[in-house]
N, C-alpha and C positions, 0 to 999 in steps of 0.2 A: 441284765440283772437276773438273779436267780434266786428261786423263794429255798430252804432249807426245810424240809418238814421231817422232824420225829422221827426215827423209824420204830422206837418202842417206849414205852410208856416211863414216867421216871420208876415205879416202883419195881419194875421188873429190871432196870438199869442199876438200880442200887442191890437187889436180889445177886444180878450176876457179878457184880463188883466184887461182893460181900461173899462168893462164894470164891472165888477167883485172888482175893488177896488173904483170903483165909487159907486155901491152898498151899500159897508162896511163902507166906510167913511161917507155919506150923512147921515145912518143911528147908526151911531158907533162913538165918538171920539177917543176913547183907544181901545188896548185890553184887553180881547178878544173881537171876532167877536159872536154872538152869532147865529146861525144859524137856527137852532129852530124857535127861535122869527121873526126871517126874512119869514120863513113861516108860521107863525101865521098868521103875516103881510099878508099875499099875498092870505090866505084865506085857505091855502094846510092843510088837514087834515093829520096828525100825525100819526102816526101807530107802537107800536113798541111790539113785541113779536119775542117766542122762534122758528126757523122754521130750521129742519132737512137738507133741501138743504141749499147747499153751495156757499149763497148769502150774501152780506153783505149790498144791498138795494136796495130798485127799486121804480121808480116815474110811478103811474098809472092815468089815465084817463079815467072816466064812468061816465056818465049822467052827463056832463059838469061840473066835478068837479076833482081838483086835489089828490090823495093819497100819502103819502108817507110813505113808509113801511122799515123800520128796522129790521135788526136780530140780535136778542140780547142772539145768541148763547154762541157768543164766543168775541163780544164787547160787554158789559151794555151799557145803555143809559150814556152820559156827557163824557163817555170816547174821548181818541184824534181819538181812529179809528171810533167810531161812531157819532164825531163832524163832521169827514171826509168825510164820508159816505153821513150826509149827506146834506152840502154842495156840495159837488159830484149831488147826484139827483140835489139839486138846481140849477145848473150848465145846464141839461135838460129842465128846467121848464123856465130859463130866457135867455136862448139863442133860438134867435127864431127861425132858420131851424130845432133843437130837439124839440121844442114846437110846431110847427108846425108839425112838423111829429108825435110826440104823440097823438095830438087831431085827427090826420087824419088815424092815426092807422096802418099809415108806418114805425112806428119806434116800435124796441120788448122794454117793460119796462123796460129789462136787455140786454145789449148787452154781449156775451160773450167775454171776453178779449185774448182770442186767436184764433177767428174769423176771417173772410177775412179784408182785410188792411183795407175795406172803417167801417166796426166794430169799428176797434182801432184805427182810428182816431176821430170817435165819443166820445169812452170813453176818450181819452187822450185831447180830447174841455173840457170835463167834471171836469177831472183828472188840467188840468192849471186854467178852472173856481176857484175851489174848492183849490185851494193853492195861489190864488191872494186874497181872496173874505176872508179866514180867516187870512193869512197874509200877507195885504196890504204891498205896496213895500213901500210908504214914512213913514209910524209906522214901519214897521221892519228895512228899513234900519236905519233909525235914533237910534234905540235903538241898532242895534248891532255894529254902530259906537262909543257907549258912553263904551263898554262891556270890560272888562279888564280881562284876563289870556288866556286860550288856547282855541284853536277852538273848540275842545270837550264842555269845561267849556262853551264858552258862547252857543252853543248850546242848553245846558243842560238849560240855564236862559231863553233864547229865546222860548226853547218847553214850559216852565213853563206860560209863561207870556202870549203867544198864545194859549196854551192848545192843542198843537197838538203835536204831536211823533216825536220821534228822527230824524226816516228818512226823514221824510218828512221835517222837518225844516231845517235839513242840504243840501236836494236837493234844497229847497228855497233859503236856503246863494248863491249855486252855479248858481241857475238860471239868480239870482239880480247882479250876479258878484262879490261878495263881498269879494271873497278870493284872487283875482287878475287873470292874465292871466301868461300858464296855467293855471289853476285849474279842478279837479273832483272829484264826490264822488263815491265809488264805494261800495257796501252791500255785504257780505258775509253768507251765509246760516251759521248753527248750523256744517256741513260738511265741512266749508270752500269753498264752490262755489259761482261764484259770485250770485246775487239775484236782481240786479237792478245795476243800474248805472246812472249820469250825467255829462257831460260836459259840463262846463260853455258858453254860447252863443261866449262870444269874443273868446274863446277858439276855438270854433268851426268852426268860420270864417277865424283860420289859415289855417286853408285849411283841405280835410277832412281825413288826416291821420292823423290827432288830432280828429280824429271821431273813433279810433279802438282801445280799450283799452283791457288791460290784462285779462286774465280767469282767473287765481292763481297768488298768493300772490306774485311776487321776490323774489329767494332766499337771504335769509340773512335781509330782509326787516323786521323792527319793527311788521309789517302785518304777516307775517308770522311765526314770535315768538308768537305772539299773540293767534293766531288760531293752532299752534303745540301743545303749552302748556296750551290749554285751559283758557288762563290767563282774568281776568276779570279786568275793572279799564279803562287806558288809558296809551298810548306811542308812541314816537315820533323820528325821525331818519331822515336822510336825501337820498335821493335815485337820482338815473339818469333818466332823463325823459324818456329816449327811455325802462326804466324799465317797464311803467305803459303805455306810450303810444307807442303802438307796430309798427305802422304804420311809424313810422318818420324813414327816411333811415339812419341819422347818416353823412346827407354829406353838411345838408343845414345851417345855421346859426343859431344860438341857439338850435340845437339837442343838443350838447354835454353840457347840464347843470344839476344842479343838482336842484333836488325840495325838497319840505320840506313834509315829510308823516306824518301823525297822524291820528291815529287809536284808536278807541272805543270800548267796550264790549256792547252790547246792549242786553246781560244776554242769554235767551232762544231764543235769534233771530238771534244772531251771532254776526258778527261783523259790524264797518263800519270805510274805508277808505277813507281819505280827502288830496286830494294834491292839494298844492301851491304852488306859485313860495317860492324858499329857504329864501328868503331877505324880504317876506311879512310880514310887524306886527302882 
């Protein structure tokens, strides 16, 4: 099991939301968000080639001007991870304590993401810039309250319509709350280990044993047929919360329910797991 703790506080998560879908919308009616053109806008030169380290971008500053540099090793340009990417840098360039520290040459172009804590909470300002900024919460949420069949399914509509990746659109439904309370998503490597995770914000303010979620699948869980038998597609089952959320003792009021699981193949990436309450549309 594994505890989920914070990386920034809510008011400074609503700060950077609030800057970031004020962005997208001022200059965007629909989707998608085009992020590119938002740094044309802004005057940031573009940069995108093939580069052997194992970077997927970085925002540079020399002789008072901006860079933005791509690796288009293993993302093309237009792709969702290099839409991502680099909305991500942008995320440095319009938030001003990383903008500030860029030009003054206190902050490195690329923070590594398994750096000391005050690292990843830089990239993780970046990382909610960069998922508010391409999908805004009043466009997304409205379009996937109109969305009709399975969580997966409108996922699958919603990554289209955005142009951004599976996971990250599904960590979006759970950020915006959208699947109800509980709710989380949980990623699965090609191995079956987990890969990422989220807990829906109201979720998280039941207190924080709704902060520690499973490592492997539940036996007998749809999730786990899934990833045994290498099955690709989508499926769906019902499970006991205290299956996926580890930390609940089992003594308090609403422990002993049952959620609703549904689980995706996301092909060479593995899988991904979605719980809500059992009774959610």
């Amino acid at each position: 099991m594994r505890f989920l703790a914070p990386c920034r506080s809510r008011q400074r998560t609503q700060d950077i939301a609030a800057l970031a879908e004020h962005l997208a919308l001022s200059r965007f009616s629909c989707a998608p968000i085009d992020p590119e053109r938002i740094a044309a806008e802004e005057g940031i030169t573009m940069c995108y080639a093939s580069f052997p380290q194992p970077f997927d971008g970085l925002l540079l500053h020399e002789h008072h001007r901006f860079t933005l540099v791509c690796n288009t090793r293993c993302h093309p340009r237009g792709s969702p991870r290099s839409r991502y990417t680099v909305a991500h840098e942008l995320g440095h360039f319009f938030l001003p304590s990383h903008r500030d520290a860029l030009v003054a040459g206190s902050l490195a172009a690329r923070l590594p993401r398994q750096g000391p804590w005050s690292n990843r909470i830089t990239e993780s300002d970046a990382d909610c810039f960069a998922a508010n900024l391409l999908m805004p919460a009043a466009l997304f949420s409205r379009l996937a309250a109109t969305l009709p069949g399975t969580t997966p399914q409108k996922i699958h509509t919603l990554a289209k319509t955005f142009e951004t990746s599976i996971s990250t659109t599904a960590y979006r439904l759970i950020e915006l709350d959208l699947l109800g309370v509980p709710s989380a998503a949980i990623l699965w490597d090609p191995l079956g280990l987990p890969a990422g995770r989220r807990v829906s914000p109201f979720t998280a303010v039941m207190g924080p044993d709704y902060l520690m979620l499973t490592s492997r699948p539940p036996h007998s869980s749809a999730t786990a047929r899934m990833i045994e038998h290498l099955r690709t597609g989508e499926d769906h089952s019902q499970s006991h919360l205290m299956d996926w959320f580890t930390g609940l003792s089992g003594y308090e009021s609403g422990h002993q329910t049952l959620v609703r699981e549904e689980v995706m193949s996301l092909g060479d990436h593995g899988w991904l797991t979605l719980i809500a309450p059992a009774d959610a549309p």
